[in-house]
C-alpha positions in Angstrom: 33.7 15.3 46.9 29.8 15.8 45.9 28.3 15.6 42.9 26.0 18.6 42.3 24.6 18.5 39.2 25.3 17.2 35.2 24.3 17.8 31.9 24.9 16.2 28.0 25.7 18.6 25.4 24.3 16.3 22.4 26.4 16.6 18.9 24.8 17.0 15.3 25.3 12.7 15.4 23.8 12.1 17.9 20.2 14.1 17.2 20.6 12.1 14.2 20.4 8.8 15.6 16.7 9.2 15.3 16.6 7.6 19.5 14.7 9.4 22.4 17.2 8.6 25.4 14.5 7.9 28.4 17.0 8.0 30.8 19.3 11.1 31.7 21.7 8.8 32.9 22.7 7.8 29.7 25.5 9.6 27.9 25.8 9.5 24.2 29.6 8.5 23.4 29.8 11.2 20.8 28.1 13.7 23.0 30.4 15.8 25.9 29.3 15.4 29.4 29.4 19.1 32.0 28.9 18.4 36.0 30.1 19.5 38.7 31.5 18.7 42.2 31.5 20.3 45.9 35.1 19.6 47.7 33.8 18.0 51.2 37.5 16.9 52.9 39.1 19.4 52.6 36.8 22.0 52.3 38.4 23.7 49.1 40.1 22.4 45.8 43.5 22.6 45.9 46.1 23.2 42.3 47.2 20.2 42.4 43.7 18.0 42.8 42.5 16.1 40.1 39.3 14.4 38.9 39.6 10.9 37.4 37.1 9.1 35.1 36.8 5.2 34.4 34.1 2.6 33.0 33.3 0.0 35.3 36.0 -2.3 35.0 38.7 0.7 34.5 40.1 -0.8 31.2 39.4 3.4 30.0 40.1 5.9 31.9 41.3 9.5 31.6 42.1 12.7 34.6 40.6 16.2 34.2 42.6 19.0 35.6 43.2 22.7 36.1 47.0 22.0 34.0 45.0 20.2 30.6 41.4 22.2 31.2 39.3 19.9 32.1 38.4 21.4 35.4 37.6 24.4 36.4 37.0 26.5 39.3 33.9 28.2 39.9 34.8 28.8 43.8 37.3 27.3 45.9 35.4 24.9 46.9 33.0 24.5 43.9 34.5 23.1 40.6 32.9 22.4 37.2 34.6 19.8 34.8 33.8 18.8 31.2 34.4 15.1 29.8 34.7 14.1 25.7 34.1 10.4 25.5 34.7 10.1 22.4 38.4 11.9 22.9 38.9 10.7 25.8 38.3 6.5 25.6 37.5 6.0 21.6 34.6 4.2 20.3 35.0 0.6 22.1 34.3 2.2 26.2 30.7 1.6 27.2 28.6 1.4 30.0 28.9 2.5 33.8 31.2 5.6 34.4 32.5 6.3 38.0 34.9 9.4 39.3 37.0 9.7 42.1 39.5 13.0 43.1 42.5 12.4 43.3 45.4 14.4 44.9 48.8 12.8 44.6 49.0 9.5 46.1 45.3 9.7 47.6 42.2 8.9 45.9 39.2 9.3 47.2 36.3 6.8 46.6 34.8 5.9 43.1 31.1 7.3 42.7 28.8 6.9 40.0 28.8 9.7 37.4 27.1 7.9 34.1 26.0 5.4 31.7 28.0 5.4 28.5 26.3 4.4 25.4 26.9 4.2 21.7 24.2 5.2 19.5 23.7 3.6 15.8 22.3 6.0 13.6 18.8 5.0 11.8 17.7 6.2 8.5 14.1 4.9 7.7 11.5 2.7 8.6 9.3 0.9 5.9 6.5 -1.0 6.5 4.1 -2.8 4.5 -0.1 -2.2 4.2 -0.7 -5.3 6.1 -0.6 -4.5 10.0 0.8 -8.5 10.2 3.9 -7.8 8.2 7.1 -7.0 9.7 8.7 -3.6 8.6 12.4 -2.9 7.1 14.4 -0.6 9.5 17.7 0.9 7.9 20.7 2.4 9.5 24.6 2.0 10.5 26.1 0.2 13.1 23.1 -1.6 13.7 24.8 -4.4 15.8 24.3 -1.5 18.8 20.7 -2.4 19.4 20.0 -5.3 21.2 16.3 -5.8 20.4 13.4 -3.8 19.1 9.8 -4.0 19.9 6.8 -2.6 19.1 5.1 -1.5 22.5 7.1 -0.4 25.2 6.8 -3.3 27.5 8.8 -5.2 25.3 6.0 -7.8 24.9 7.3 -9.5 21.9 10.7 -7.9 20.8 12.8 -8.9 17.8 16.4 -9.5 19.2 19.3 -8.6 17.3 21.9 -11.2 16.3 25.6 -10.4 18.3 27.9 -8.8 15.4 25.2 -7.8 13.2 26.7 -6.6 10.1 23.7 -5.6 7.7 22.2 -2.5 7.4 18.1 -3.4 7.6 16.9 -5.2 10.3 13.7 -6.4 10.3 11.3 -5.2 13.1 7.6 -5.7 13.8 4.7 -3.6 12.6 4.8 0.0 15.2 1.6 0.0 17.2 0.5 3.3 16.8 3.1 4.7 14.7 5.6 3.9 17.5 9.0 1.8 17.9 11.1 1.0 21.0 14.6 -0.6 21.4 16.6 -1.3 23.8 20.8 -0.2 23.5 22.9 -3.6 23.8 25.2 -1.0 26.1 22.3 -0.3 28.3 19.5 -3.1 27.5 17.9 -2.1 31.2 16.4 1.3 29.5 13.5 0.8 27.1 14.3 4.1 24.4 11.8 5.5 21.6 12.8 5.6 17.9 11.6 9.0 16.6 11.5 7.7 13.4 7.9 7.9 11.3 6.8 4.8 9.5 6.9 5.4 5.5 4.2 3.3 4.0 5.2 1.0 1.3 2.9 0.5 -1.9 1.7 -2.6 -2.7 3.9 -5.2 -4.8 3.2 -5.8 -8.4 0.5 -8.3 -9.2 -1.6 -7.3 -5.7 -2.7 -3.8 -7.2 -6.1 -3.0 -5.2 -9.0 -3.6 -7.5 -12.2 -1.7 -7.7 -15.4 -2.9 -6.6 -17.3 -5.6 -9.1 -19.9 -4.6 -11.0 -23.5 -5.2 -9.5 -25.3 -8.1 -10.7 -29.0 -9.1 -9.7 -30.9 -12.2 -10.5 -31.5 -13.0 -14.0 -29.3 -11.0 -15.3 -25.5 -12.0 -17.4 -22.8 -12.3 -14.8 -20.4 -9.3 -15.4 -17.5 -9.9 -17.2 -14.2 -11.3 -15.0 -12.3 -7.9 -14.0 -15.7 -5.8 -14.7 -15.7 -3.0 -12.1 -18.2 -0.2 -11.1 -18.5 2.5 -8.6 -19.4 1.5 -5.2 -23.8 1.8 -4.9 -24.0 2.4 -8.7 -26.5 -0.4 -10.1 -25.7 -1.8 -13.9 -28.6 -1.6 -16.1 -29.5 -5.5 -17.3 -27.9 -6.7 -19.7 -30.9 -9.3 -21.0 -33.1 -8.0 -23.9 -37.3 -7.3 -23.4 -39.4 -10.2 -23.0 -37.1 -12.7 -21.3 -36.9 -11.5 -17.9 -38.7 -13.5 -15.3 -42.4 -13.2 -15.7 -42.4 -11.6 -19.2 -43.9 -12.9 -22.4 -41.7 -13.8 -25.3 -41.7 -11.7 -28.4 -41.9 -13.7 -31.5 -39.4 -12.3 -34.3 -40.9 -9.6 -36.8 -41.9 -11.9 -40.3 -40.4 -10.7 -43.5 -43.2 -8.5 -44.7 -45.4 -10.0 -48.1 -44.1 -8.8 -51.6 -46.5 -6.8 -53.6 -48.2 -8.8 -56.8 -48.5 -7.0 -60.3 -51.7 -5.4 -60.1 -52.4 -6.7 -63.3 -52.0 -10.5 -62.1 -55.2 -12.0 -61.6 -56.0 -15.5 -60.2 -57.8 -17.8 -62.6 -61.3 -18.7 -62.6 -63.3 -21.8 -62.6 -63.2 -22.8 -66.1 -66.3 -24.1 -67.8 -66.8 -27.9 -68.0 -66.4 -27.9 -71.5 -63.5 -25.5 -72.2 -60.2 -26.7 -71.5 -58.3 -24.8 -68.4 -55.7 -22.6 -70.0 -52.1 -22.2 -68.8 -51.2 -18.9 -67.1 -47.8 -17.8 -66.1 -49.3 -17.6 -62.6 -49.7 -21.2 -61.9 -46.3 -21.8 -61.7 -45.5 -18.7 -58.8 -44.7 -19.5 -55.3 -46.5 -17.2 -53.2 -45.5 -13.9 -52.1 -43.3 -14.0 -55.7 -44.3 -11.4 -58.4 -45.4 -11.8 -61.4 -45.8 -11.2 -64.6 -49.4 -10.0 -66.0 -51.0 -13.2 -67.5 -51.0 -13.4 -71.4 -53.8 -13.1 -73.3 -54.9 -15.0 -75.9 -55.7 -13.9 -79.4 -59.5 -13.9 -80.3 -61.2 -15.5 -82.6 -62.8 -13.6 -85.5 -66.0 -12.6 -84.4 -64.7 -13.8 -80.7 -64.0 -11.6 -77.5 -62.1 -11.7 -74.5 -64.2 -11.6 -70.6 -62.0 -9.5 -68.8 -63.8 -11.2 -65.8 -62.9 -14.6 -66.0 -59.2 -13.8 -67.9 -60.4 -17.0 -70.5 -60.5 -16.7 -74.1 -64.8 -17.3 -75.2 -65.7 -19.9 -77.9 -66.5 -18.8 -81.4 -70.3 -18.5 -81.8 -71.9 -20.9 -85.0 -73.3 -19.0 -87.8 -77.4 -19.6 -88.0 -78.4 -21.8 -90.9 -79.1 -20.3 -94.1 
């Protein structure tokens, strides 16, 4: 018997593993597997013939036939049968599959017919900003992968404990957007995860901060957590006349208080007349004050308005 062809008829679980198979060989265990054969010795099927599946070490097998519908005849001598792993072995067969026909007591010999795999379904990937930080892949039945990398030479890969129970693994930083892994049914076949990297913010307390504010020589230092718009230049923040090369300002003086316009300063007093006492001798200056007082004349006696002194009585002429 020849093998002439195969294909895999993928179920809705298996597209949502989120895993590029790369090689056609491999057969999703959820998926159903369509081939056909070409009868070589004898040249045509016969009723009773029978096609029988088994993983490598035949601890699963299973028989298609014209009785249970597994096999069917296209032409006597052409055949087309269709195997359901998952029906037909459970969940615990993996790896190589071989078939033989079988007629009776005769069997012919075992060929190869496909690689069995079990597929864990992924959910996300999360990675941090930083390039250097490992992301957070999330799924079920994770302990199906046997290592993930993040180029497909498998450079540095991250390899998976045995029984891995969790459900996040922790896988390094997709170059490219890209991640590969490798099936711990089939770890000879590097796969793709089709799975886009979701960008995690950044963790309280390393919020991104805005550009300081612009500070030149001689100026204040901006404030700790002052920021400004990238190219924008802060106006100084030191007053006129203290800059480098600039002349200091002296403070405006308070201006002078006005005097009474009748206050006048006193004269030089004659030799022989005593200096009076005006209210002005006493003031501080720039204090106003009150008009000096006169004093009362003399009969016959006036006041000089010039000198602000009171003149000495004249004597009368002899008689």
């Amino acid at each position: 018997m020849l093998l002439i062809g195969k294909s895999v008829q993928e179920s809705a679980t298996s597209t949502g593993s989120n895993i590029q198979l790369a090689n056609q060989d491999e057969l999703p265990q959820d998926a159903k597997l369509r081939f056909s054969v070409r009868a070589q010795s004898p040249a045509s099927f016969g009723r009773s013939e029978k096609i029988e599946i088994a993983t490598e070490d035949e601890a699963f097998s299973t028989t298609l036939s014209l009785d249970n519908g597994g096999m069917t005849l296209e032409t006597a001598k052409v055949a087309v049968a269709t195997l359901d792993p998952a029906k037909a072995f459970g969940a615990s067969a993996f790896g190589p599959l071989k078939f033989r026909v079988v007629d009776g007591s005769t069997a012919g010999d075992w060929q190869a017919l496909a690689t069995l795999v079990r597929l864990p379904e992924l959910h996300d990937l999360k990675c941090p900003a930083g390039d250097d930080q490992q992301c957070r892949l999330s799924g079920s039945n994770l302990f199906l992968v046997d290592s993930v990398a993040s180029d497909p030479e498998f450079d540095h890969p991250i390899q998976v404990p045995d029984g891995f129970p969790g459900y996040v693994l922790p896988v390094p930083h997709p170059e490219g957007g890209q991640l590969y892994l490798k099936l711990r049914d089939d770890p000879s076949v590097v796969n793709q995860v089709t799975l886009a990297a979701e960008k995690l913010p950044a963790p309280p307390g390393e919020t991104q901060h805005g550009p300081r504010a612009a500070y030149h020589e001689g100026e204040a230092a901006p404030a700790p957590g002052a920021t400004g718009q990238a190219g924008d230049v802060t106006a100084p923040t030191t007053q006129p006349g203290t800059g480098p090369g600039d002349k200091a300002v002296p403070p405006p003086s308070t201006p002078p208080q006005k005097t009474s316009p009748h206050a006048t300063q006193p004269g030089p007093p004659p030799s022989s007349a005593q200096q009076p006492q005006s209210a002005t001798a006493n003031s501080q200056p720039g204090e106003e004050t009150a008009p000096a007082t006169q004093n009362t004349p003399q009969s016959g006696g006036t006041n000089d308005a010039g000198s602000g002194t009171s003149a000495m009585p004249e004597k009368a002429p002899p008689q």
